[in-house]
N, C-alpha and C positions, 0 to 999 in steps of 0.2 A: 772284702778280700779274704776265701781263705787260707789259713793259718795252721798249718797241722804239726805237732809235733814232733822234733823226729827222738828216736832212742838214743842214749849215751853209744859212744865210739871207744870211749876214754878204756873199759873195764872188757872190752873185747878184744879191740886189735895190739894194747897196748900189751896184756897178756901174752897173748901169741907170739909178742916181739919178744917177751923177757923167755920166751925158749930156745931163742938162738942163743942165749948164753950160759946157760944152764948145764949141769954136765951132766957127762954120760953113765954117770953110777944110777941114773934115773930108767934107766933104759929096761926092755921087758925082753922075755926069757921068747917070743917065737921065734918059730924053726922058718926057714924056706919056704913059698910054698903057700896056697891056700885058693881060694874059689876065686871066682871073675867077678866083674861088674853084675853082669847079666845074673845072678845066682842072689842079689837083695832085689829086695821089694821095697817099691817106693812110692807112698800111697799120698791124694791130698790131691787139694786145687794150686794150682801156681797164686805164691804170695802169704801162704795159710803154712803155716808150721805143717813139714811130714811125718809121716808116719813111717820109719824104716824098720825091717823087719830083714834079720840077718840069716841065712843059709848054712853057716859055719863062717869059721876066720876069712879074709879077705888075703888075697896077693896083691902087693902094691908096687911089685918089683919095676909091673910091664904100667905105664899111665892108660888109664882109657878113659873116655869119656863119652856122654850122652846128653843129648838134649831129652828130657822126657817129656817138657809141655813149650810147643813152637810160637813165641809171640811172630807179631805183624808189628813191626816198632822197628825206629833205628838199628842202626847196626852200630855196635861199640865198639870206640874206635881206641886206641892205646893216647891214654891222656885224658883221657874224658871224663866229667865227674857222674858218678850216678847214684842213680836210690837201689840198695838190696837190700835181700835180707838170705843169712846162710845158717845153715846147719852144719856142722860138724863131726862127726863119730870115728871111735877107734876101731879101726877093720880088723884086730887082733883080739880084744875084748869084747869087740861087737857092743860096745856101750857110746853113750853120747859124751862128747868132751866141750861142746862149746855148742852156743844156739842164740842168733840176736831175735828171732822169733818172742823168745821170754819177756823182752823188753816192753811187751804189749802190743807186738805186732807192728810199731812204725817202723818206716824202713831206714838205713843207716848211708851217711852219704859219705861216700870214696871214692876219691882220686885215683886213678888206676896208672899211677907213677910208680918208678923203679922203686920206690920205697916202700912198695905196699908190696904183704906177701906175696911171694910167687902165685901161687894154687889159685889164688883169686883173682890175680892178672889173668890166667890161664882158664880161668871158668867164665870168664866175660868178655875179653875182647874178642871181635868176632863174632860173638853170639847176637841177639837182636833181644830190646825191649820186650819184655812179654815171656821170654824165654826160662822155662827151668832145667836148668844142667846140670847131671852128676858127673863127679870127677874123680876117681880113684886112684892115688898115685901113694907112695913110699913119705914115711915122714921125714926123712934124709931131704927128698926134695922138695916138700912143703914147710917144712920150718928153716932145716942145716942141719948140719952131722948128730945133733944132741937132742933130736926132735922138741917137743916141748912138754917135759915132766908138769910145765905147771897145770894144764888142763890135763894130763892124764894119759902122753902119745909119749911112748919110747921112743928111743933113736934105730929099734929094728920093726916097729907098728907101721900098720900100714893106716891111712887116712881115705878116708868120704867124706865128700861136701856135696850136698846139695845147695844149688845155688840159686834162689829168683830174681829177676831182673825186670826192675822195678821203671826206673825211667833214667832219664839223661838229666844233666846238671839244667839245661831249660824245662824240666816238668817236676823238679823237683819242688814242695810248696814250702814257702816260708815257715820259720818258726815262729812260736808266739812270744819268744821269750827266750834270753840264755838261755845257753845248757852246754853243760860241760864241767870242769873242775871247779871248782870257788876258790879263789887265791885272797889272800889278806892284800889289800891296797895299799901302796903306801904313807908313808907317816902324811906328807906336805898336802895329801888329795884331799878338798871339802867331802863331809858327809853327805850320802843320799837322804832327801827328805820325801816322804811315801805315804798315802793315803789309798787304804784299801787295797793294798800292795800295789798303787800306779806310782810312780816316780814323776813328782810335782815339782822340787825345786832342788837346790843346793843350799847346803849350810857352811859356812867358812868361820865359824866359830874357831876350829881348831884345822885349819887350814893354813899352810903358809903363804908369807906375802908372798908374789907373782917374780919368779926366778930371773925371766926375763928370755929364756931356754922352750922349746919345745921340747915336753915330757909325755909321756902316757903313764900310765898303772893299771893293771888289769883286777880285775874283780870277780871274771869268769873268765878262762879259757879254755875257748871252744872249742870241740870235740869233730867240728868238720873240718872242710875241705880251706887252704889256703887264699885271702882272697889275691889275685892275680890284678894287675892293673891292666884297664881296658874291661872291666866286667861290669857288670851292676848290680849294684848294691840293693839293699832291700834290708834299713831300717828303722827303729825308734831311735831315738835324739831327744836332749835336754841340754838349752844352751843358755848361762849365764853369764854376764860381764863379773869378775871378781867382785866381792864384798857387796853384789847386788843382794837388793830384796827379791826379786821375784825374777824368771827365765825371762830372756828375749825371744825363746823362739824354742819349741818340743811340739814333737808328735804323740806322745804317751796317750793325749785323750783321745785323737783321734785314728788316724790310719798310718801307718809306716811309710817312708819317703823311701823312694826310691834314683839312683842316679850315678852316673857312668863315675867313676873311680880310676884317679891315679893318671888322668888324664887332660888334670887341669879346669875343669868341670865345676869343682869344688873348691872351698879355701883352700891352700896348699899343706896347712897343718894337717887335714883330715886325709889329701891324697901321703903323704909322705909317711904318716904313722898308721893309718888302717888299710894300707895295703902291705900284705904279709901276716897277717892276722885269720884269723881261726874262724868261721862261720861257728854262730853259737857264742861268740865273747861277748863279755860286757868290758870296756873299757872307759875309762876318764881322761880326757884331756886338757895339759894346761896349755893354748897358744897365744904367744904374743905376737902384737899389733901387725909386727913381718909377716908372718904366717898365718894372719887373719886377714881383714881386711884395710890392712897396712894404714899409712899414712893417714889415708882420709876418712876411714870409720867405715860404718855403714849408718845414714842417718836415717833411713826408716827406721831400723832396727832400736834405734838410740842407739848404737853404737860410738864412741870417742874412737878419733883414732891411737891413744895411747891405752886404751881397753885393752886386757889381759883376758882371754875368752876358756870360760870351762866348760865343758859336754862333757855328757856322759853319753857312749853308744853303745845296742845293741845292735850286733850284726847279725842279723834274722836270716838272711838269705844272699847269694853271689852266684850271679848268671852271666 
């Protein structure tokens, strides 16, 4: 199966958010006024970091946009999760403010919900797989009134994105591994035990007794898309009964599990706590007996049924 990496989200779009609050003593000195779309040069293959090459200042007054390279792929639809990757530059400075390009080239996976910037809702939906589209518009209506000082866009600059469009939330490839923030777990979660950086077993050395509550703790959180129930899953797993010696049941040595989510499918601890969660998390679960395999165990497993079940998951991918 492969497994490709994707780039951090965390340090791109989370930025771009902290310039809607930002204020406006950040803002740049142009006038009215300045060249079209059609006046940059925008050089490269779709998918490959561009080359743009500016004419003078840009006008971002009037929006326009272009497709410059036509995929044959899906058409994106509002809501749909996909793989891109964009570029960004100040139409005022004619310099670069932001590029997930840098990130080595994987592509970034985005929910294309009202929470995501405008400019990028706006350079996708509609458009088809395959596609690279420029967009030219005012930083007013790609970030808010304050545009976003932190990359470098006044609240009177205007903005360029070149956009690639990579694929749809089904062609998007699993990760090999979190990725995303690292959060400290909490005090009560056993320790990961790890051989050659695989994740072998649990340690409850300094773990607390079993609450009797369904809990989680996050270890990573992930940098993609929400998982939604009714989707599939696509992860590693390591599952031990409390104060065992060794897992009843992981994937870590061999291939990722896959399987429908939040839908009953699964123990009901795994649908009720890993749906709402971040593609890219690592999390830890404590579930009791209720929320496992209840009353009667599972006796292949060796499981009891008053077993107290702990996993650790990565959420590698959600289709």
């Amino acid at each position: 199966m492969s497994r490709v990496r994707s780039a951090a989200l965390s340090s791109i779009l989370a930025l771009s958010l902290l310039g809607l609050a930002a204020c406006g003593s950040e803002a740049s000195d142009s006038d009215e006024g300045g060249a079209s779309l059609s006046s940059v040069t925008i050089e490269g293959k779709q998918g490959e970091e561009p080359k743009v090459t500016f004419d003078g200042r840009l006008d971002g007054s009037k929006e326009e946009t272009d497709v410059l390279v036509e995929g044959d792929g899906d058409t994106v639809a509002d809501g749909d999760t996909v793989a891109a990757n964009w570029w960004i530059g100040n139409g005022f400075t004619q310099k670069e403010a932001q590029s997930t390009y840098a990130k080595g080239g994987a592509t970034q996976s985005v929910e294309l919900s009202k929470d995501i910037l405008p400019f990028l809702r706006e350079a996708m939906i509609g458009h088809k797989v395959g596609d690279r589209v420029a967009l030219l518009t005012s930083a007013e209506d790609a970030y808010g009134e304050s545009g976003n000082p932190t990359i470098g866009i006044g609240n009177k600059d205007s903005v360029l994105v070149v956009v690639d469009i990579m694929g749809r939330s089904d062609t998007i490839p699993a990760l090999d591994g979190p990725q995303g923030e690292d959060k400290k777990p909490a005090s009560w979660a056993p320790t990961l035990i790890e051989k050659d950086g695989v994740i072998t077993g649990l340690d409850f050395t300094n773990a607390h007794e079993p609450s009797g509550k369904l809990i989680a703790t996050t270890l990573v959180k992930g940098d993609g898309a929400k998982v939604k129930s009714g989707q599939t899953l696509t992860v590693d797993y390591l599952g031990q009964v409390y104060d065992a010696k060794a897992p009843f049941d992981e994937s870590y040595s061999g291939e990722p599990a896959e399987f429908p989510i939040g839908v009953g499918q699964v123990i009901k601890g795994w649908d009720e706590r890993l749906v709402g969660r971040t593609v890219g998390s690592r999390v830890i679960l404590e579930i009791p007996p209720a929320d496992g395999y209840g009353k009667t165990g599972n006796e292949q497993a060796g499981i009891k049924g008053t077993d107290t079940l702990f996993f650790v998951v990565d959420i590698l991918a959600a289709k």
